[in-house]
C-alpha positions in Angstrom: -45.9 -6.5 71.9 -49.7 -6.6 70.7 -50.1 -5.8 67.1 -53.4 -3.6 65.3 -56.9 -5.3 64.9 -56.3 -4.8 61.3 -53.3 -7.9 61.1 -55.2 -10.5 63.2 -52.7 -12.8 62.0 -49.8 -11.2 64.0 -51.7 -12.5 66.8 -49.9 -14.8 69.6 -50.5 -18.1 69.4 -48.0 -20.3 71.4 -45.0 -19.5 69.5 -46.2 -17.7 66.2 -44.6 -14.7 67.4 -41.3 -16.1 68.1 -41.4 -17.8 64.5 -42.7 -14.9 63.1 -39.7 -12.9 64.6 -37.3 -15.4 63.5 -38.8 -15.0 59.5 -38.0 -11.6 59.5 -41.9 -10.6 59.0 -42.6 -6.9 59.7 -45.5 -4.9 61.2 -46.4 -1.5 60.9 -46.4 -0.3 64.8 -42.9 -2.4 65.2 -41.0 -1.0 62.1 -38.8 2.8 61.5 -38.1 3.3 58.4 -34.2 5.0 58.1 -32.7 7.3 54.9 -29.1 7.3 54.9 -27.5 10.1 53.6 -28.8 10.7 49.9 -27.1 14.1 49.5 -26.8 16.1 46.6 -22.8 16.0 46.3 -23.7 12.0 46.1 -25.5 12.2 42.7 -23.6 12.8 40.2 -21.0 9.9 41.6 -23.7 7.2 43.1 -24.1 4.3 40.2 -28.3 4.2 39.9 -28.4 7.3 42.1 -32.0 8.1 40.1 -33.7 4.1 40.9 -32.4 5.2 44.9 -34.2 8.5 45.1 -37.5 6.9 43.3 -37.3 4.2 45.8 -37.0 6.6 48.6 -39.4 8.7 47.4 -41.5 6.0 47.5 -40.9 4.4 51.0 -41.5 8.7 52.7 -44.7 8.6 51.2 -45.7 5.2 52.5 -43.9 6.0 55.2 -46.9 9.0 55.6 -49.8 6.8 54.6 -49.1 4.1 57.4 -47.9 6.6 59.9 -44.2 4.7 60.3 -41.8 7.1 61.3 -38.6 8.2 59.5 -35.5 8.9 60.5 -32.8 11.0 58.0 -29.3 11.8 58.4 -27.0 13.5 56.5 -23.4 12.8 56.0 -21.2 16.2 56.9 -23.6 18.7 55.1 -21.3 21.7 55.2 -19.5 20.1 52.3 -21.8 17.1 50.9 -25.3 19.6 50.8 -28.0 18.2 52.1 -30.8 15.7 51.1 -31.8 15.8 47.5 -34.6 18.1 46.9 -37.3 15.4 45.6 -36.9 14.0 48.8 -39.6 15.3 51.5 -38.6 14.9 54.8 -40.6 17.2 56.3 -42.1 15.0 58.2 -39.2 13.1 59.0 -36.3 13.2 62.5 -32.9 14.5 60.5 -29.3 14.1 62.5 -26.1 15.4 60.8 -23.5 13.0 61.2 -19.5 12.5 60.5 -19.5 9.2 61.4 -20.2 6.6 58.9 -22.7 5.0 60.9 -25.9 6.6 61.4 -26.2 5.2 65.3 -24.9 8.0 66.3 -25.2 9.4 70.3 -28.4 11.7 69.2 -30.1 9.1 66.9 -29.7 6.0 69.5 -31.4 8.2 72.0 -34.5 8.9 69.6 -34.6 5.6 68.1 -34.5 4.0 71.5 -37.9 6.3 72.5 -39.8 5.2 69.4 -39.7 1.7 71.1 -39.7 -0.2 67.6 -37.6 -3.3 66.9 -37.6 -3.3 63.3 -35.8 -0.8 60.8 -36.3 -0.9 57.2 -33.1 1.3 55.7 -32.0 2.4 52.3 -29.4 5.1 51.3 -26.0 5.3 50.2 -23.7 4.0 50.4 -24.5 0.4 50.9 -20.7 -1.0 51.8 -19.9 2.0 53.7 -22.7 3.6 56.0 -25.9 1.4 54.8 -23.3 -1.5 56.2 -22.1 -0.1 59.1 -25.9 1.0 60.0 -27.1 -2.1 59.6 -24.4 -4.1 61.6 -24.5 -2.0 64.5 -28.5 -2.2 65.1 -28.0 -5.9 64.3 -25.6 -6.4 67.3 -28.1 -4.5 69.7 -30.7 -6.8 68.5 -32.7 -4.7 66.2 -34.4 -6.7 62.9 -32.6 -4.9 59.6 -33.7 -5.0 56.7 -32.3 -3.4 53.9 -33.9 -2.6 50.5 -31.7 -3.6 47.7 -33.3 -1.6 44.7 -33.1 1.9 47.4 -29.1 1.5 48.3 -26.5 2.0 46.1 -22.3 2.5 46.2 -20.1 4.0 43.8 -19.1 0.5 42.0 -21.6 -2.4 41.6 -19.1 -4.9 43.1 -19.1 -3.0 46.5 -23.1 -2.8 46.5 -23.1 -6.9 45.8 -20.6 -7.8 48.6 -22.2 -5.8 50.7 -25.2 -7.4 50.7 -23.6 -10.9 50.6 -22.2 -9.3 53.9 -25.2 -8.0 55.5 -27.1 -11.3 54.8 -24.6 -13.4 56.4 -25.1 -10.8 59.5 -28.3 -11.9 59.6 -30.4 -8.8 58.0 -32.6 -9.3 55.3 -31.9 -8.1 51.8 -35.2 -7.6 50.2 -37.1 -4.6 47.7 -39.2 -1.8 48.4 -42.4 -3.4 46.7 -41.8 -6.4 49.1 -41.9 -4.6 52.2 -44.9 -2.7 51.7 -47.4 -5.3 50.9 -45.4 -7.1 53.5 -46.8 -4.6 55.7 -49.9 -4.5 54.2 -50.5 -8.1 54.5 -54.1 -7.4 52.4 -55.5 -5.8 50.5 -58.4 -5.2 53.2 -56.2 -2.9 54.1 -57.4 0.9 54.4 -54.0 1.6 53.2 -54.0 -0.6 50.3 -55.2 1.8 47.9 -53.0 4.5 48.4 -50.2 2.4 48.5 -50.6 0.2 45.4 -50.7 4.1 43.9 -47.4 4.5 45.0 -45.7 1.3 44.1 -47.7 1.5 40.4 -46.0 5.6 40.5 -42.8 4.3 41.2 -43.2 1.2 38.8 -44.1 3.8 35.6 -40.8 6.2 37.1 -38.6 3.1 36.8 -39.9 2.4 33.2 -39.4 5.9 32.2 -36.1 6.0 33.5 -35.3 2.7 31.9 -36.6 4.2 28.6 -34.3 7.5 29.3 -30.8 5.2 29.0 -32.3 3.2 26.4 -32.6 6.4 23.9 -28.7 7.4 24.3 -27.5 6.5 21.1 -24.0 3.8 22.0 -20.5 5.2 20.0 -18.3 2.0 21.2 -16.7 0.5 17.6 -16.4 -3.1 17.3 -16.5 -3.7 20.8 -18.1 -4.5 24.0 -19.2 -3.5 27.3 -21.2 -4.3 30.7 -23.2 -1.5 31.8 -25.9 -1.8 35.0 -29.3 -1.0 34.2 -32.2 -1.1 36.6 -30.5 -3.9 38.9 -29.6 -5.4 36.2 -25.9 -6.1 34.6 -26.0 -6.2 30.6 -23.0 -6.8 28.3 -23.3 -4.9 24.6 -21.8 -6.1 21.9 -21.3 -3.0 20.0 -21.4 -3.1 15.7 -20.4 0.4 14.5 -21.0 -0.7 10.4 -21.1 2.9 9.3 -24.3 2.2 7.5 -22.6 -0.3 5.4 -26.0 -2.9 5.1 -23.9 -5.6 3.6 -22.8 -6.7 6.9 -25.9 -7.7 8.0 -25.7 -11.0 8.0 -22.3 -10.6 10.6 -25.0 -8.8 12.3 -27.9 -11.4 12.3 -25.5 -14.3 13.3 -24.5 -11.9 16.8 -28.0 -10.9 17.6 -29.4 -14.6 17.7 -30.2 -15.1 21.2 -29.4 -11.8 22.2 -31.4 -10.1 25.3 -31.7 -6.9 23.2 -30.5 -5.4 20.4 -29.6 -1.5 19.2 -30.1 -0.2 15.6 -30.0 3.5 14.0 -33.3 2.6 11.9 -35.3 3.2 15.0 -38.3 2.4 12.9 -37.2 -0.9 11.7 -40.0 -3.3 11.4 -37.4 -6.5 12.5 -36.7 -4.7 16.0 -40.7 -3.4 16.3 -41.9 -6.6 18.6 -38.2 -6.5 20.6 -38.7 -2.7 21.8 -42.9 -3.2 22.7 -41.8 -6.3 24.9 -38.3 -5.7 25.7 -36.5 -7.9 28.5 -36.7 -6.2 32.2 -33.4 -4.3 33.1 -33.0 -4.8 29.3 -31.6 -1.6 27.1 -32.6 -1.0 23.6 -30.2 1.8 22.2 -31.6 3.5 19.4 -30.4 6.7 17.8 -28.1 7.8 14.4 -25.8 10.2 13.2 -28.8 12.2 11.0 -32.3 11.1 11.8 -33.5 13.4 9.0 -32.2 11.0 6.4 -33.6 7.8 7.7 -36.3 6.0 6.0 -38.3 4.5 9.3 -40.5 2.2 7.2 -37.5 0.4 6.0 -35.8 -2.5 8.1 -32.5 -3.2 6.1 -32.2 -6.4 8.2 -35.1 -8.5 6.1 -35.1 -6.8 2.7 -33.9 -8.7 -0.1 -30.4 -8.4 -1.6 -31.2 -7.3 -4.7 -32.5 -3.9 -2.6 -29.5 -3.5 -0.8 -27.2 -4.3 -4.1 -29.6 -1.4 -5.9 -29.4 0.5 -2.6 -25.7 0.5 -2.9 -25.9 1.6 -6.5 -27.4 4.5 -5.8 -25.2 5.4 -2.9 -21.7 4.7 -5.5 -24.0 7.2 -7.7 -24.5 10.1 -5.8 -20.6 9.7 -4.2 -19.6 9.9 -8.1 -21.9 12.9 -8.8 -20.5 14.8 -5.5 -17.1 13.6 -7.0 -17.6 15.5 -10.5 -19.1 18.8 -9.2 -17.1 19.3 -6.0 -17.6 23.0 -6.5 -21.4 23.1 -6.1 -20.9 20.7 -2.8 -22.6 22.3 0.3 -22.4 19.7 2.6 -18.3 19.7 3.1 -17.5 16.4 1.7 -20.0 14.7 4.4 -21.2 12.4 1.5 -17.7 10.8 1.2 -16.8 10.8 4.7 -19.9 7.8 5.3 -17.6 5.6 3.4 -18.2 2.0 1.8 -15.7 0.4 -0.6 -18.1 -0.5 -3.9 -17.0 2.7 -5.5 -13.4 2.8 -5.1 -13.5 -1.7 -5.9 -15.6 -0.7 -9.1 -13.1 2.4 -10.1 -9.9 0.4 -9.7 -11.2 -2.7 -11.6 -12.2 0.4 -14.5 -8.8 1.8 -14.5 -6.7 -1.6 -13.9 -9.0 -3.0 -17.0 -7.9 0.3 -19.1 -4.3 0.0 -18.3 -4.2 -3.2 -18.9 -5.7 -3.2 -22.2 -3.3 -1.2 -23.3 -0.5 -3.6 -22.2 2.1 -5.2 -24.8 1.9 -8.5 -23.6 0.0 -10.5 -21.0 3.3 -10.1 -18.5 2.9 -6.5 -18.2 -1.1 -5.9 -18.6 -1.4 -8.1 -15.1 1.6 -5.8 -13.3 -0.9 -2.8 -14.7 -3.5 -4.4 -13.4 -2.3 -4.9 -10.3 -0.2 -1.7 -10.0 -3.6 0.4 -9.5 -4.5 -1.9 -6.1 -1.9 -1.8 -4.6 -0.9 1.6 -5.4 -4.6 2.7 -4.1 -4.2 0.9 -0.9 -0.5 2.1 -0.2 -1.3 5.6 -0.7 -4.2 5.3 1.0 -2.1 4.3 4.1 0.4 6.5 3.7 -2.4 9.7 3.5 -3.8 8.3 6.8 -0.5 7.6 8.7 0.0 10.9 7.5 -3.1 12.9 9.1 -3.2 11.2 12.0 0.9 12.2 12.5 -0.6 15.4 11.6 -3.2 15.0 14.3 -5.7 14.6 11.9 -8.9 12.4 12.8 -9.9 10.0 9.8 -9.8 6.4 9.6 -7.5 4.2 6.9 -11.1 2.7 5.5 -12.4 6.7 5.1 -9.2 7.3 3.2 -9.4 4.2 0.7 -13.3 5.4 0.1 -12.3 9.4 -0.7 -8.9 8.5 -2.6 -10.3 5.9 -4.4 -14.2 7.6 -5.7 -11.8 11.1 -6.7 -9.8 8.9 -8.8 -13.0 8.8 -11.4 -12.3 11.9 -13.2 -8.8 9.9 -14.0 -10.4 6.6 -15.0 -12.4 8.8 -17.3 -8.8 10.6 -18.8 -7.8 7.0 -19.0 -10.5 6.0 -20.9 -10.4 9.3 -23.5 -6.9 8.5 -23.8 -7.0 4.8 -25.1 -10.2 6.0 -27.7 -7.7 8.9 -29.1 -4.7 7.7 -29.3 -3.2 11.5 -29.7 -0.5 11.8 -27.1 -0.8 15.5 -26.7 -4.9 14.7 -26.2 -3.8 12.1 -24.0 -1.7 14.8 -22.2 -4.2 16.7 -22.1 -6.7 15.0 -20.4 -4.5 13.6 -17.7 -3.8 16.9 -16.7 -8.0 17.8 -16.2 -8.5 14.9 -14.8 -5.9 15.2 -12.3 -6.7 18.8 -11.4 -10.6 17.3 -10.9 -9.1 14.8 -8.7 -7.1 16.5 -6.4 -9.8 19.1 -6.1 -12.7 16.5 -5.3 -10.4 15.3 -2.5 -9.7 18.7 -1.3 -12.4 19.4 1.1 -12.4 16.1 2.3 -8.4 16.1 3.1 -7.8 19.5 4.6 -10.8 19.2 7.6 -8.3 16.0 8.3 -5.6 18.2 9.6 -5.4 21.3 12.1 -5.8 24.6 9.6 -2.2 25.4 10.1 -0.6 22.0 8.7 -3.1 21.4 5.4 -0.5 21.9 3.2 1.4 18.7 5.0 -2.0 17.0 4.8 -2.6 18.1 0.9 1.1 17.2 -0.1 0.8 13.1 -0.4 -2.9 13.3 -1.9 -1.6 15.4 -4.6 1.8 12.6 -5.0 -1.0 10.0 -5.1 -2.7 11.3 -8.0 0.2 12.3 -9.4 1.0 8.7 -9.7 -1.9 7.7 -10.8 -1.5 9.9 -13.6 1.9 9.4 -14.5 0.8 5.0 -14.7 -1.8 6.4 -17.2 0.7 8.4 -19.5 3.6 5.5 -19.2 0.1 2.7 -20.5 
């Protein structure tokens, strides 16, 4: 077959051709380019449905600059809808098919009139009618090729074994930016321009698309998983602290070495030079449960501890404010809900201090002492094993954090009590600060519970005070 002036290095020359042939090179008047059934009903189910179409998209408009011709078929449109519509195939030779394969009795008739002996095919799904495609021009000794970032399958592995397959077939697995400048050959080209327009279109698609996944904000807890991303297979390691800053050196020692990294400060100066140059294939998750409260200048990461320790401060603060006026509270106990454990650890050491100054002897000031721990960390598992019986949603580490910051209008009783020394004062006190206790915990405790069991989820966080209390009046 004689080649175009414009690739004078397809020429014969003894037996270039035949070596040529055996390479796998390809050659615009020798080469059909085939879409396999990207459907509609495939999208939503098709792992990297959205990298095929954009490297469809982009082989159809080659396809129209080099004047290759397509051929399209559909897989059983009545039920699977037909191509997607970013897809023009105006241009293109469509065959509805059942079978898998798309050599179908129509298509092998057509094909065989084009009088070209190399396809280039991509389409879905790439162990199922890509594979079967590919095998069956292969054994009538057509020259596949198969591009690996325009097929996809439902599950990664079957994509991957099927081009392990195909390549031991004898196709060849390659990319749709490699077959276009392959059949380019130069950039002398006159069709050089308008497709290095069309591979840069596609490249700035990809990116976008890449940029779309990275912005989805990750809810896995103290976990892991291995997502696909642009080609590309990337395990997370997922740190849900819950804002809590002090864990950030458990945090630096995972990220060291790390291909990319996630944070809810998505203006954090640390992570800045990670997301302009960011790995290819390579995620960076960004997001946070209320973007209107974050500082973006700050990066928690590299700021010294005496920030985070006044940081924290400040955060025990407010939670101890919202504590003491739970009627003006607009915000439905949000505030304790992003729990940390300073305030209820500074609170118990307060009233286990109290207590135990009031002790008779050093026996029974350390029981006092540690009465209040362990009763805070019982009841606080017996409120949670509650709700969640209750099909309440709340987590044992929330439940220490609420119990133990609405215990300060008792460590305050506590403290009134030991200055007066009047038992009916004493009495007195306990009672307010009791009431202001189980009232600060109120709105927290009954959005635990479904609103027709709050009185079951209210009953043990009123016993808890009430125990609290009643240690008080026994010191």
């Amino acid at each position: 077959m004689a080649y175009p002036a414009t690739h004078p290095q397809t020429a014969k020359v003894g037996g270039h051709e035949e070596a040529e042939a055996h390479l796998g090179r390809l050659h615009e008047a020798s080469t059909t380019f085939l879409l396999c059934d990207v459907q509609e009903k495939f999208r939503p189910v098709i792992d990297q449905m959205s990298q095929v179409i954009l490297a469809s998209k982009a082989m159809l408009e080659a396809a129209k600059v080099m004047s290759i011709p397509v051929i399209v078929t559909e897989q059983y449109p009545k039920a699977l809808g037909h191509t997607v519509e970013e897809l023009d195939i105006s241009q293109a030779k469509v065959f509805e098919k059942t079978n898998f394969s798309m050599c179908t009795h129509e298509f092998l008739q057509y094909f065989v009139g084009l009088q070209r002996k190399d396809v280039v095919i991509f389409g879905v799904e790439t162990h199922v009618c890509v594979q079967q495609t590919a095998l069956d021009l292969t054994s009538r000794g057509i020259q596949v090729h198969v591009i690996a970032d325009g097929c996809s399958s439902q599950r990664t592995l079957d994509r991957q074994v099927a081009f392990d397959r195909l390549r031991q077939a004898g196709c060849y697995v390659t990319t749709m930016e490699s077959v276009l400048f392959e059949l380019l050959r130069s950039k002398d080209a006159p069709e050089f321009k308008a497709i290095s327009g069309i591979v840069k279109a596609y490249g700035e698609s990809l990116k976008k698309l890449v940029h779309e996944a990275r912005t989805v904000t990750v809810g896995v807890e103290f976990g892991s998983r291995t997502v696909e991303v642009a080609g590309c297979r990337v395990k997370l390691q997922c740190w849900d602290t819950a804002g809590q800053d002090r864990f950030r050196s458990i945090i630096r020692s995972y990220y060291r070495g790390a291909a990319g990294m996630g944070d809810d400060d998505t203006g954090a100066v640390s992570l800045q030079r990670l997301r302009e140059t960011p790995p290819p294939g390579v995620p960076n998750f960004q997001g946070g449960q209320d973007e209107s409260l974050m500082d973006r200048s700050r990066c928690t990461l590299d700021e010294p501890v005496s920030e985070t320790i006044m940081r924290d401060l400040r955060s025990v603060a407010q939670k101890l404010m919202y504590v003491m006026m739970p009627m003006n509270s607009t915000d439905q106990g949000r505030r304790l809900r992003d729990w940390d454990l300073w305030g209820p650890l500074l609170l118990c050491l307060a009233l286990g201090l109290i207590l135990s100054g009031q002790a008779a002897d050093s026996t029974q000031a350390s029981y006092a002492f540690a009465d209040i721990f362990v009763t805070v960390w019982v009841g606080s598992g017996v409120v949670t094993l509650n709700a969640l019986l209750l099909r309440g949603k709340v987590s044992f580490f929330q439940t220490v954090c609420v119990l133990g910051y609405c215990i300060f209008p008792l460590v305050v009783s506590a403290f009134c009590a030991m200055l007066l020394h009047i038992d009916w004062l004493k009495l007195l006190f306990v009672l307010a600060g009791l009431a202001w206790s189980g009232k600060a915990s109120l709105t927290f405790v009954t959005e635990l519970v479904p609103e027709d069991k709050k009185l079951l989820g209210i009953y043990p966080v009123w016993l808890f005070y009430c125990a609290i209390a009643w240690m008080i009046l026994l010191a």
